[in-house]
C-alpha positions in Angstrom: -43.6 -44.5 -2.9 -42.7 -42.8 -6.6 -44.9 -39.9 -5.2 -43.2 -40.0 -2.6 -39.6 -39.5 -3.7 -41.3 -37.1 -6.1 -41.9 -35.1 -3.3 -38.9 -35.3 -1.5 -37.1 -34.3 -4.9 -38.7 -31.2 -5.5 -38.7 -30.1 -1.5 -34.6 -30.9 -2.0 -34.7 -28.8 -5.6 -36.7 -26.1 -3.8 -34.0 -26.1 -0.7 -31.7 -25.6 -3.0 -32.9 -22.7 -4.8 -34.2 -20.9 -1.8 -30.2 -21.9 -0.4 -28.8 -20.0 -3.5 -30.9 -17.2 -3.5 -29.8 -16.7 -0.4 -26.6 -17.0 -1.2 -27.0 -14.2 -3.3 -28.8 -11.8 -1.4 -26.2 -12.4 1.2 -23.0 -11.5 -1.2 -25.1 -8.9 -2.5 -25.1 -7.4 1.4 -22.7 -4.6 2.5 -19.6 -5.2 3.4 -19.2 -3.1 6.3 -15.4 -2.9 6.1 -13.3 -0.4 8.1 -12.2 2.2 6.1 -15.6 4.6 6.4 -16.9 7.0 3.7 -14.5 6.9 1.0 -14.2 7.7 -2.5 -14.1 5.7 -5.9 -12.7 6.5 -9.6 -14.5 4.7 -12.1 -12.3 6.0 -15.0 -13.0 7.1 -18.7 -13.0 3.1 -20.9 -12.4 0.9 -18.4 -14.6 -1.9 -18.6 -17.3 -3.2 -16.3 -14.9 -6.2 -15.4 -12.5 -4.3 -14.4 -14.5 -1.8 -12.2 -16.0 -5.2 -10.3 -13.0 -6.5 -9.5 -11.6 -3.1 -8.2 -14.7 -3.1 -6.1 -14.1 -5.9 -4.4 -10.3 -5.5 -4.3 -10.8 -2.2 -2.2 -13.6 -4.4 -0.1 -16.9 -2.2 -1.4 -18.6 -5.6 -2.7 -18.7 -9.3 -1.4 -18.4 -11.3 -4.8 -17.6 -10.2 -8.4 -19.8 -12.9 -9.5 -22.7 -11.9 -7.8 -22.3 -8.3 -8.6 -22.1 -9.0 -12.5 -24.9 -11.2 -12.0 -26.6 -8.2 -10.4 -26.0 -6.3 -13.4 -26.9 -8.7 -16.1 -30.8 -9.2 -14.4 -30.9 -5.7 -14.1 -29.6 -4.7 -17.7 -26.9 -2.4 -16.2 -24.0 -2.6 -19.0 -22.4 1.0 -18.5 -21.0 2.6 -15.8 -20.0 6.4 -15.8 -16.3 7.7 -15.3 -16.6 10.4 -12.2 -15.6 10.2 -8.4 -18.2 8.4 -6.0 -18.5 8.7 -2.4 -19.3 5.2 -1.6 -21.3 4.7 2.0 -20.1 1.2 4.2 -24.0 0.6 4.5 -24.4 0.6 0.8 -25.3 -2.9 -0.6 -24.0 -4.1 -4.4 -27.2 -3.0 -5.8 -27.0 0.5 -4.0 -23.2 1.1 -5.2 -24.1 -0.5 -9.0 -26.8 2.1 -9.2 -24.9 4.9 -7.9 -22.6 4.4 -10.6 -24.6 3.5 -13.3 -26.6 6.9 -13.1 -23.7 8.5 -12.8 -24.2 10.1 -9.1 -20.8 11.2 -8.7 -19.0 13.4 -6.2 -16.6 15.3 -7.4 -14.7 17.2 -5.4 -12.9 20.2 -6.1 -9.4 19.1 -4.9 -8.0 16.0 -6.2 -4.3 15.3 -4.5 -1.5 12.3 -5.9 1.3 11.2 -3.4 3.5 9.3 -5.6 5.0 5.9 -4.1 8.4 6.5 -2.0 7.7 10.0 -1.2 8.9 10.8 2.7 6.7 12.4 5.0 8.4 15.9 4.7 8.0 15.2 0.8 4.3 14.6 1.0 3.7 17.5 3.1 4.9 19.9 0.3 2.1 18.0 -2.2 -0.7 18.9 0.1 0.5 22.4 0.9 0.0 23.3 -2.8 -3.5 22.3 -2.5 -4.7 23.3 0.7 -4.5 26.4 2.8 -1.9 25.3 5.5 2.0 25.4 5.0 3.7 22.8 4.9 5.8 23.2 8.2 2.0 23.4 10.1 1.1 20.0 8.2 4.2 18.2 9.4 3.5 19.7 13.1 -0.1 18.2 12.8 1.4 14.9 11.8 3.6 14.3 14.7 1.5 16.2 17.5 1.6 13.7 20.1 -1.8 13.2 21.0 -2.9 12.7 17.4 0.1 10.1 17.3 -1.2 8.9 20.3 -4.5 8.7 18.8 -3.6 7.1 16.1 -2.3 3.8 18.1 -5.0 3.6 19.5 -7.4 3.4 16.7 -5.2 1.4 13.9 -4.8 -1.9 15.8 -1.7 -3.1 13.1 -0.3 0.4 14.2 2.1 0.3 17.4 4.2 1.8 20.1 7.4 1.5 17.5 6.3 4.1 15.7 7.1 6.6 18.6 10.7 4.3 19.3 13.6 6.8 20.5 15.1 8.7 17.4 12.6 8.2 14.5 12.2 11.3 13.1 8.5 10.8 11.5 6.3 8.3 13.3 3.9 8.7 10.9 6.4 8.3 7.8 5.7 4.8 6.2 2.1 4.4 7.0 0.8 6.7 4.5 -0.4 5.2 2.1 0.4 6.8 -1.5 -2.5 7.1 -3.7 -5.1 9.9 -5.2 -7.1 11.0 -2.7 -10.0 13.8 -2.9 -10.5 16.3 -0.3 -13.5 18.7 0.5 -11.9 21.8 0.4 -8.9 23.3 1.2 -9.5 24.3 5.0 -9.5 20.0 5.1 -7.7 19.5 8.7 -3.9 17.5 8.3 -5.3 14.9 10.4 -8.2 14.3 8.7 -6.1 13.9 5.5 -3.8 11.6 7.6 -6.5 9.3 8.5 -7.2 8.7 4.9 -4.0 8.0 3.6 -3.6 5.6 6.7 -7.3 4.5 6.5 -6.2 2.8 2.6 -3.0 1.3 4.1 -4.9 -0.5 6.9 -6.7 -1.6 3.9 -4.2 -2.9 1.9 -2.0 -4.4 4.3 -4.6 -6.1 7.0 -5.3 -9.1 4.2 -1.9 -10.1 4.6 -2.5 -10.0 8.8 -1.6 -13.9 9.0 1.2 -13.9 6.7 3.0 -11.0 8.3 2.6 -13.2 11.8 3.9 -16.9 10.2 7.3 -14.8 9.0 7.5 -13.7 13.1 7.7 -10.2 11.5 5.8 -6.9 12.4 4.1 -4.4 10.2 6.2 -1.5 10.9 9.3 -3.9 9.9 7.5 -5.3 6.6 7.1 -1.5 5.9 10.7 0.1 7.1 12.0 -2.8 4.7 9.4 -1.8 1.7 10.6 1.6 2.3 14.1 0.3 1.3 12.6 -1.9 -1.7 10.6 1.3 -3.2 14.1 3.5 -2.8 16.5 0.9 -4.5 13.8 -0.7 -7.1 13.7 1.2 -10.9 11.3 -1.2 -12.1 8.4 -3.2 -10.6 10.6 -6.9 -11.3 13.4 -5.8 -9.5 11.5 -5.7 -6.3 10.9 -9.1 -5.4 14.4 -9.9 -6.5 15.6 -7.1 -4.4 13.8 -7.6 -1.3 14.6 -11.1 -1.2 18.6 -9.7 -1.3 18.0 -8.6 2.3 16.4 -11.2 3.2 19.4 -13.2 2.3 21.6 -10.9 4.2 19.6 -10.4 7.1 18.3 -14.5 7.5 23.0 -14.4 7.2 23.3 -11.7 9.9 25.1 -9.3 7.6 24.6 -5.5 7.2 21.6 -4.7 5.0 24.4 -1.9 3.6 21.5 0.3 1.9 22.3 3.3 0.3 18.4 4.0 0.6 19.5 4.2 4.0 22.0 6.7 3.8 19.4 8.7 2.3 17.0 8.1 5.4 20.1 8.9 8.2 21.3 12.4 6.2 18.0 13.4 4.6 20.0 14.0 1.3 19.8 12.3 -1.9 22.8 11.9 -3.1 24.1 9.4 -6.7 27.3 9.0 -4.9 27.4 8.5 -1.3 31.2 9.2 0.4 32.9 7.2 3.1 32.1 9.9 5.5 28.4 9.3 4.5 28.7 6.0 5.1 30.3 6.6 8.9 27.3 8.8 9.9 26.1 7.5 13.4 22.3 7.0 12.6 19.8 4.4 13.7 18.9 4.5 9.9 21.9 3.9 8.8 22.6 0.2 7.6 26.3 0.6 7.0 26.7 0.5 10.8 23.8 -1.0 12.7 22.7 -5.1 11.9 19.4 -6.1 10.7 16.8 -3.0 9.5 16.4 0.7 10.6 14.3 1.9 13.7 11.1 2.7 10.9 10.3 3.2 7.5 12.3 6.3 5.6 9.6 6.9 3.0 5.8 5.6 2.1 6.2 2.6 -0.1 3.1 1.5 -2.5 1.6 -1.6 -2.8 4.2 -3.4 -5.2 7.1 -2.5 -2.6 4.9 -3.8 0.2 4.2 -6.9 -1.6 7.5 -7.7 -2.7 8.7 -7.6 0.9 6.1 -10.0 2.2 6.8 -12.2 -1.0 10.4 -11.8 -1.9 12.0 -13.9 -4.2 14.0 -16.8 -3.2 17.6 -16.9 -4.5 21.2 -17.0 -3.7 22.2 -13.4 -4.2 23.5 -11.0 -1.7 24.5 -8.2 -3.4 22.8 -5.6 -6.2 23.7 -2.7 -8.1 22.0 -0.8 -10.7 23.6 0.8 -13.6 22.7 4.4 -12.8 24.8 5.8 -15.6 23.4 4.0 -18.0 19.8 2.2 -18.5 19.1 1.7 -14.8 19.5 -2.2 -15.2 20.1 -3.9 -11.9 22.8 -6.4 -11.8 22.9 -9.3 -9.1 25.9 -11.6 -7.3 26.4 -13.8 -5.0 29.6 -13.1 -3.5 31.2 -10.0 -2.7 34.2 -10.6 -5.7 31.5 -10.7 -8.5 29.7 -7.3 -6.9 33.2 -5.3 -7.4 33.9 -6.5 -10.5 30.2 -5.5 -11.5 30.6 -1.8 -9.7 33.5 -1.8 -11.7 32.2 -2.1 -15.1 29.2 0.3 -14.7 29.3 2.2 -11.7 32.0 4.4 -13.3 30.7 8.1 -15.1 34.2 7.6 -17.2 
């Protein structure tokens, strides 16, 4: 009988190894994710922590865990800075070797789209780094048949983006970021897919979120584009977007100069009353709830903040753009005059 149970207990003890190590060998397994061939910065000093959990935050490993525990049997304890062209079919082991020999693929042509830059805006970055002008790379962003193409292969990408009287459909869904590029005869498009390729990325974890608010993506982003215009600093945007919210859950006019922006393709400190009459579908001073698409390419934090906004009982804002930027908030209308009266004055 004690042999017995002696028996049992070590086939349960070796069940349960041979259940962990494969365990491991499973979250050790590609991920297989979506995005393709892309690249990967491991920078100058960061730390090995760091570089796991940006791994697995841009979906190239399974576990963090695993893949330090990875590197602890296999006395990998420095990674080297450089660009890597990570494969979908690589496993943890395949990427953690990659970069601790330091196989990098650098590219010639490294290209930064800053957060809140339009479609028009971004156009000019590439231009400086490619060979095409960049009136040709806006024309190969809203060809019709690669906008067409594009529905068709993002599924969180829809018909709205070609709704009557947007003037980019594309503008919104690029997501900003460094990218590298092969050289400068790199096709638009292919560019395009990229930057559209890391904001499927981004914004597909938050899939089941996006459908319990009864929202859509292309609205989450139009009202991001909004946040990243109006927001100075990274706090103000959760406060900010949840200010919209607030208005819109109220039916009242979002009232955006972000918006103003969008509907004259101006910026401007000070808009005028005529500005404010323009008939635009961008244009929040005169149509309810949020423009027909995004009016620039809001990051991640903007993004975020929109899906997350702050709960409060403000309706109005207003930052102090003649002095340190602060934004100021109120709850009724009285308050926000008084408030554009004490700093929104150059005097």
């Amino acid at each position: 009988m004690i042999l017995r149970k002696r028996i049992l207990f070590i086939i349960a003890i070796l069940l349960f190894i041979e259940l962990l190590v494969l365990t491991y060998v499973f979250l050790l397994s590609p991920t297989n994710h979506a995005v393709g061939d892309s690249f990967f910065e491991v920078k100058s000093g960061t730390n090995m922590d760091k570089i796991a959990r940006n791994l697995k935050e841009q979906d190239y490993i399974r576990s963090v865990l695993a893949f330090k525990l990875h590197l602890r049997l296999n006395h990998i304890d420095n990674f080297k800075a450089g660009n890597y062209n990570l494969k979908t079919t690589m496993n943890a082991k395949n990427i953690a070797h990659k970069l601790s020999i330091g196989d990098s693929d650098q590219r010639d042509i490294k290209v930064t789209f800053p957060e809140g830059k339009t479609l028009v805006e971004m156009a000019e970055i590439l231009s400086h780094h490619t060979d095409f002008t960049k009136e040709q790379i806006i024309q190969a962003w809203n060809e019709p048949d690669f906008i067409d193409q594009i529905i068709n292969e993002f599924d969180f990408i829809t018909e709205e983006i070609k709704n009557p009287g947007i003037s980019y459909p594309l503008n919104g869904y690029l997501f900003p970021d460094t990218y590298y590029i092969k050289d400068k005869n790199t096709p638009p498009q292919d560019i395009a897919l990229k930057l559209i390729q890391r904001m499927e990325q981004m914004i597909l974890p938050y899939s089941d979120h996006i459908d319990a608010q009864n929202s859509s993506v292309h609205e989450i982003l139009t009202l991001a584009s909004i946040v990243e215009y109006e927001a100075k600093w990274d706090e103000d945007r959760p406060l900010i977007a949840g200010v919209f919210h607030n208005r819109l859950k109220n039916n009242m006019r979002l009232e955006s100069c972000a918006t103003l922006e969008m509907a004259l393709g101006v910026h401007k400190e000070v808009y005028t009353h005529n500005d404010i009459r323009v008939d635009s579908p961008y244009n929040t001073y005169q149509i309810t709830g949020i423009p027909i698409g995004p009016g620039n390419n809001p990051g991640h934090k903007s993004i975020e903040a929109c899906l997350f906004p702050k709960e409060h009982s403000y309706f109005y804002f207003l930052s102090d753009i003649y002095g340190d930027g602060k934004t100021y908030y109120s709850k009724t209308l009285t308050e926000h005059n008084a408030l554009k009266a004490k700093y929104l004055s150059s005097s």
